[in-house]
MARBA-3410 file (N, C-alpha, C, O; in Angstrom, 1 decimal):
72
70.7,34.9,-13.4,71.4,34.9,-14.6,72.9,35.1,-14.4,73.8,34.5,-15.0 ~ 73.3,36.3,-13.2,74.8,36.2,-13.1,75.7,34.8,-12.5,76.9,34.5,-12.6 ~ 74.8,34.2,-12.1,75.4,32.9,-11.7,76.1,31.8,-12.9,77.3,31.5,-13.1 ~ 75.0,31.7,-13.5,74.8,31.4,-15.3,76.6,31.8,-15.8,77.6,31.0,-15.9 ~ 76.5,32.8,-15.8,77.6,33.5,-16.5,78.8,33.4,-15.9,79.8,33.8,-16.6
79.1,32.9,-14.4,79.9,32.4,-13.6,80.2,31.2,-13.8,81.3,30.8,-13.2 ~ 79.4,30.4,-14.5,79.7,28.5,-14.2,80.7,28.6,-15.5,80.9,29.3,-16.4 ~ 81.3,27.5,-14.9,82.2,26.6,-16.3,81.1,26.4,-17.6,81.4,26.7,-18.8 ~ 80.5,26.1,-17.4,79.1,25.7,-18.5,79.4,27.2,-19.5,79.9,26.9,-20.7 ~ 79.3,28.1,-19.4,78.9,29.2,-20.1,80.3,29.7,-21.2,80.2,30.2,-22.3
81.6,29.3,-20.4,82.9,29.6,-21.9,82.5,28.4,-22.3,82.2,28.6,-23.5 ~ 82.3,27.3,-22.1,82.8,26.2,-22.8,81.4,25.9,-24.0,81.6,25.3,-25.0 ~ 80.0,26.4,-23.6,78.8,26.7,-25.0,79.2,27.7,-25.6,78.7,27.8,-26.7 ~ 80.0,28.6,-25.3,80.5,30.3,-26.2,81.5,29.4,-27.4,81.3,29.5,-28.6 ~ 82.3,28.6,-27.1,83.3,28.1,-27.9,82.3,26.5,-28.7,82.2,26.3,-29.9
82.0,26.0,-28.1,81.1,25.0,-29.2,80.2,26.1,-30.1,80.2,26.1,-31.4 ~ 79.7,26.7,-29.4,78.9,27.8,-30.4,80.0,28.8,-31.6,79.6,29.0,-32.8 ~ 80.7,29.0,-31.4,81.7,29.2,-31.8,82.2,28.6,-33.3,82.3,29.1,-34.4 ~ 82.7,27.3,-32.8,82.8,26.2,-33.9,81.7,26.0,-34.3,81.9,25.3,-35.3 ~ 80.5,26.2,-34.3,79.3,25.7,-34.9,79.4,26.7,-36.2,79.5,26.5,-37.4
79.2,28.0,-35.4,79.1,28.9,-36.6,80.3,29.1,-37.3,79.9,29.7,-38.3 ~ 81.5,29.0,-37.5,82.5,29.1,-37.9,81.8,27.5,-39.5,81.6,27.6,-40.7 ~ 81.7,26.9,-38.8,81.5,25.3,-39.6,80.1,26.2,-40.6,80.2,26.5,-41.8 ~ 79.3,26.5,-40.0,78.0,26.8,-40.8,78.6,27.9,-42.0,78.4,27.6,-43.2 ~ 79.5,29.3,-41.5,79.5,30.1,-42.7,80.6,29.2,-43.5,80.5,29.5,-44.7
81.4,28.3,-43.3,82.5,27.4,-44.1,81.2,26.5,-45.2,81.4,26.2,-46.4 ~ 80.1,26.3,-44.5,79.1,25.7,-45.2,78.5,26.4,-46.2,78.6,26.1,-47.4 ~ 77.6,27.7,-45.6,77.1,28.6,-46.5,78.0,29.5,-47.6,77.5,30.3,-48.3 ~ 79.3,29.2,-47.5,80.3,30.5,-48.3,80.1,28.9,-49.5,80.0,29.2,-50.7 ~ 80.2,27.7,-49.3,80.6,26.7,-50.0,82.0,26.2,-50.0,82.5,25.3,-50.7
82.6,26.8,-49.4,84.4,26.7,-49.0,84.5,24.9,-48.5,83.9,24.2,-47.6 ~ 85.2,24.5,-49.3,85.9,23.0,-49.1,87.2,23.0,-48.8,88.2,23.5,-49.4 ~ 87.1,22.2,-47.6,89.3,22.5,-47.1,90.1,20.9,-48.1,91.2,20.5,-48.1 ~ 88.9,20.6,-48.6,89.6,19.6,-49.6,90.0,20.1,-51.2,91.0,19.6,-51.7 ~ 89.5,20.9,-51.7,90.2,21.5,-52.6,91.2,23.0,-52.3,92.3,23.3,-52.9
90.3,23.7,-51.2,91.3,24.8,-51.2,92.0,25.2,-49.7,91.9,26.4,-49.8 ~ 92.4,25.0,-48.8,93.1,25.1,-47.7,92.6,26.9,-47.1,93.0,27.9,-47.6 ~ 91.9,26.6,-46.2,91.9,27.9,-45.3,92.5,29.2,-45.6,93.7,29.2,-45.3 ~ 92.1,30.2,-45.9,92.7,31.4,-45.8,93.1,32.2,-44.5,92.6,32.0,-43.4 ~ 94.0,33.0,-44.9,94.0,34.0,-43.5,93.1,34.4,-43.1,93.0,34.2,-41.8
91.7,35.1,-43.8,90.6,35.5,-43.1,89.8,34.2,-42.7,90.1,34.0,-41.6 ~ 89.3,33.7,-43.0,89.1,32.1,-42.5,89.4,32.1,-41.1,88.7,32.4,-40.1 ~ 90.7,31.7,-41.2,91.3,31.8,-39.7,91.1,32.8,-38.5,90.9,32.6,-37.3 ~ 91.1,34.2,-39.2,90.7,35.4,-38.0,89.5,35.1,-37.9,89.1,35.1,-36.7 ~ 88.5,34.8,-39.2,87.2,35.1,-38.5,86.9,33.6,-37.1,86.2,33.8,-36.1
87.6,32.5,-37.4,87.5,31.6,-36.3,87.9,31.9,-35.2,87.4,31.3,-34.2 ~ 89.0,32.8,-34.9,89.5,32.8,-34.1,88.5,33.9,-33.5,88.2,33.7,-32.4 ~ 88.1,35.1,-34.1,86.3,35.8,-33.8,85.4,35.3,-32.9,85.0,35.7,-31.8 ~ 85.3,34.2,-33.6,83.9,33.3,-33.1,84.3,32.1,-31.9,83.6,31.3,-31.2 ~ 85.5,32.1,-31.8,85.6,31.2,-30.8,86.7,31.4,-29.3,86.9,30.8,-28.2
87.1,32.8,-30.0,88.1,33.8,-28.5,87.4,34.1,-27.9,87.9,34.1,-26.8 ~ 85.4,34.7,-27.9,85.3,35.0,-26.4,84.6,34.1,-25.3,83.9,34.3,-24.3 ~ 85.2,32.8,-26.0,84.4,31.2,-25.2,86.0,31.3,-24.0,86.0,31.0,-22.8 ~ 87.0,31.7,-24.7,88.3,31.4,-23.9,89.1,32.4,-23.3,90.2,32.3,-22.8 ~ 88.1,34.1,-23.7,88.2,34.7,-22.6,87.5,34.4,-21.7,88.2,34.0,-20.7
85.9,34.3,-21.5,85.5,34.0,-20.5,85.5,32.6,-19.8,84.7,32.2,-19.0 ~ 86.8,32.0,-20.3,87.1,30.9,-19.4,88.7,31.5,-18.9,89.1,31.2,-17.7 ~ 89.2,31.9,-19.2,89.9,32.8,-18.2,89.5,33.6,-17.2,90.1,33.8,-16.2 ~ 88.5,34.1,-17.4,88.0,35.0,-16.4,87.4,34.1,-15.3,87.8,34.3,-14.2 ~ 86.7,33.5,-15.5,86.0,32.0,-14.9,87.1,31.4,-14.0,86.8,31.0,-12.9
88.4,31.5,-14.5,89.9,30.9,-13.6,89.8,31.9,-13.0,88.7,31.9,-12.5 ~ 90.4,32.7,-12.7,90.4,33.9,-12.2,89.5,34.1,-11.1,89.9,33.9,-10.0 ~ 88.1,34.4,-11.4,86.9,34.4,-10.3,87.3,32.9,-9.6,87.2,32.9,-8.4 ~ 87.6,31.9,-10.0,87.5,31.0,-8.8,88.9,30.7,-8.0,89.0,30.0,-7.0 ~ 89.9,31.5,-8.7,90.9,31.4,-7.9,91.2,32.6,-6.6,91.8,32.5,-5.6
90.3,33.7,-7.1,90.5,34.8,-6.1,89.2,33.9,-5.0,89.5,34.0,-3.8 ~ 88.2,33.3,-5.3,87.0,32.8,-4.2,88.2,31.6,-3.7,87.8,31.4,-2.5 ~ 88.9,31.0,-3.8,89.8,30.5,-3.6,90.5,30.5,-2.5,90.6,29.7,-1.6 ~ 91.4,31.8,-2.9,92.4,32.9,-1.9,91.7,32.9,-0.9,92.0,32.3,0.2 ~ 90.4,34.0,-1.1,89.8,34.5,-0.4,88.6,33.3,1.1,87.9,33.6,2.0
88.9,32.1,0.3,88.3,31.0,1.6,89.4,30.2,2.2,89.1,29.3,2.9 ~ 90.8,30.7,1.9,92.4,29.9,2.7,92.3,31.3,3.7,93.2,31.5,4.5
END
């Protein structure tokens, strides 16, 4: 499983997962960006549900740039 958690594969399902749920509670609140335009909390909570897809795609950079270093 630590491998798992090493691949590209794993930020980039954190962040579709992310937008999924972000879309579902926009579904379940009943919120339409056609009558009323996103709120501030709207936005933090997106940015919630979809920042730790693109931390661990930084960290992901990071681990492959030091395995990198570390085979020049």
């Amino acid at each position: 499983m630590k491998g798992f958690r090493d691949s590209l594969f794993f930020p980039v399902m954190l962040m579709f997962a992310g937008v999924a749920v972000f879309f579902l509670f926009l579904f379940a609140t009943g919120h339409d960006p056609d009558e009323r335009p996103l709120t501030v909390f709207h936005w933090m909570l997106g940015g919630m549900l979809i920042g730790p897809g693109f931390f661990y795609l930084i960290k992901w950079r990071r681990l492959r740039d030091s395995r990198k270093a570390q085979a020049d």
